[in-house]
C-alpha positions in Angstrom: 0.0 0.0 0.0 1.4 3.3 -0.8 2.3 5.7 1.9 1.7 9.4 0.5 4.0 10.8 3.3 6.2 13.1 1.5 9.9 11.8 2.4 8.5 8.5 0.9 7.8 9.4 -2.4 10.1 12.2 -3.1 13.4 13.6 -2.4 11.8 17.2 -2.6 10.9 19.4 0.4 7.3 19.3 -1.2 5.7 16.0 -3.0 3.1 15.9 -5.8 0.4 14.2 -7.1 2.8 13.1 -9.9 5.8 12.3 -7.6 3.0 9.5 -5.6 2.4 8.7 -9.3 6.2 7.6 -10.0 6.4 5.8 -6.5 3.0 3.8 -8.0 4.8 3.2 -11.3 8.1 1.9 -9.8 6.2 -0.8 -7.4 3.9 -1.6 -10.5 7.6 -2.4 -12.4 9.5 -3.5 -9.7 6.7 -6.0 -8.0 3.8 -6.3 -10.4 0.8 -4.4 -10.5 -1.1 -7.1 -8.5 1.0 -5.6 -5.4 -0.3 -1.7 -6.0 -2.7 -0.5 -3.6 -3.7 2.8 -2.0 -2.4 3.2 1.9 -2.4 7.0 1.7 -1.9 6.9 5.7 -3.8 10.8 5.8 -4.6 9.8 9.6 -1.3 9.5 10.7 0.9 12.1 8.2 1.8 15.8 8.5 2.8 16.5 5.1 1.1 15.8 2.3 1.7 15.8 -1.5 0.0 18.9 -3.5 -2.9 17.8 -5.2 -3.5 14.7 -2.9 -4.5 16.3 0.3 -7.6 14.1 0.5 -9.4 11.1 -0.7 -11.5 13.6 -3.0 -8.3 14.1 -5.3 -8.2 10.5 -6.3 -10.2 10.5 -9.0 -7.3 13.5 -10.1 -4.7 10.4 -9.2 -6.6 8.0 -11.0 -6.6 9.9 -14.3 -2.7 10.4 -14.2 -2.3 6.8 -13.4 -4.5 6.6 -17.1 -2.8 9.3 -18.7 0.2 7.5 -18.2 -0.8 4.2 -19.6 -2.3 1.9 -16.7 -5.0 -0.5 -18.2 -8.6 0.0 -16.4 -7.9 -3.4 -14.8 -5.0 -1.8 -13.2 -6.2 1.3 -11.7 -9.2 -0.7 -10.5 -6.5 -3.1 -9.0 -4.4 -0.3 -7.3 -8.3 1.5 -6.4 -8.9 -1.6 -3.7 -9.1 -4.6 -5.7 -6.2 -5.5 -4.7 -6.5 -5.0 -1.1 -10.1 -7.0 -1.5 -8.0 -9.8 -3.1 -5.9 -10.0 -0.3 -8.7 -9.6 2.8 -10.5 -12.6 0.9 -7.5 -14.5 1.2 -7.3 -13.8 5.0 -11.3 -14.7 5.7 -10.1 -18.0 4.1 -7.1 -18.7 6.2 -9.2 -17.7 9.2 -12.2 -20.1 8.0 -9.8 -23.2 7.2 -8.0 -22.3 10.5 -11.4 -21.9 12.6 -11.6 -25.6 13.8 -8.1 -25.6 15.2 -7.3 -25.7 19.0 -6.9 -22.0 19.8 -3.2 -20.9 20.6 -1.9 -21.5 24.1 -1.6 -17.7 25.7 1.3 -17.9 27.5 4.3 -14.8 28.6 7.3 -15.6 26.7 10.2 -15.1 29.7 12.1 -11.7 29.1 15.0 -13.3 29.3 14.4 -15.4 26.6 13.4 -12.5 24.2 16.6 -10.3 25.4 18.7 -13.4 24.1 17.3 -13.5 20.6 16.4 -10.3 19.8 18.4 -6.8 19.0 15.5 -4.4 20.4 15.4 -2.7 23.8 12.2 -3.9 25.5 10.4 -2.4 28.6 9.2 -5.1 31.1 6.3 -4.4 33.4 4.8 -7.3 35.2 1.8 -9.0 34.6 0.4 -9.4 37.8 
């Protein structure tokens, strides 16, 4: 899904529509287009590319994604069938894995985490 945040999509103090364009158009080469979808993130972001500032400017994305040569299939893919695709997938694993014993809850030691793992963790107890 593709973060609009401006430090992700350009190397410019200010991003564009057309610079979340080219970051759309690289994962479509690099990955495939089946691997293009929309994460925007405009909950949790403080800058913004012009012309995207909102979910109403899509449509304005959606037309250079055209003008630049993506099938109808493909902005339809990158629009949320993609992400659809992908959620189905999930309700399947979580039917299939429905009659399964449900996982043991149990508090990993800290010590055991410390020994395998390069983050700093803050314990508290569970009592």
């Amino acid at each position: 899904m593709v973060n609009f945040y401006t430090p992700y999509v350009s190397c410019e103090e200010v991003a564009t529509l057309s610079h979340v364009a080219d970051h759309m158009d690289y994962i479509k080469r690099m990955i495939g287009i089946d691997y293009v979808g929309l994460g925007s993130d405009f909950d949790g972001i403080n800058r913004l590319p012009r012309g995207l500032e909102d979910v109403s400017k899509y449509p304005d994305l959606f037309a250079e994604l055209i003008i630049r040569g993506w099938t109808d299939i493909e902005v339809k893919k990158a629009a949320g069938l993609n992400l659809l695709r992908v959620m189905r997938g999930a309700e399947e694993i979580r039917d299939r894995l429905r009659s399964k014993a449900v996982p043991i809850e149990s508090v990993i030691p800290a010590e055991d985490i410390i020994e395998h793992n390069n983050c700093t963790y803050e314990f508290r107890s569970m009592q």
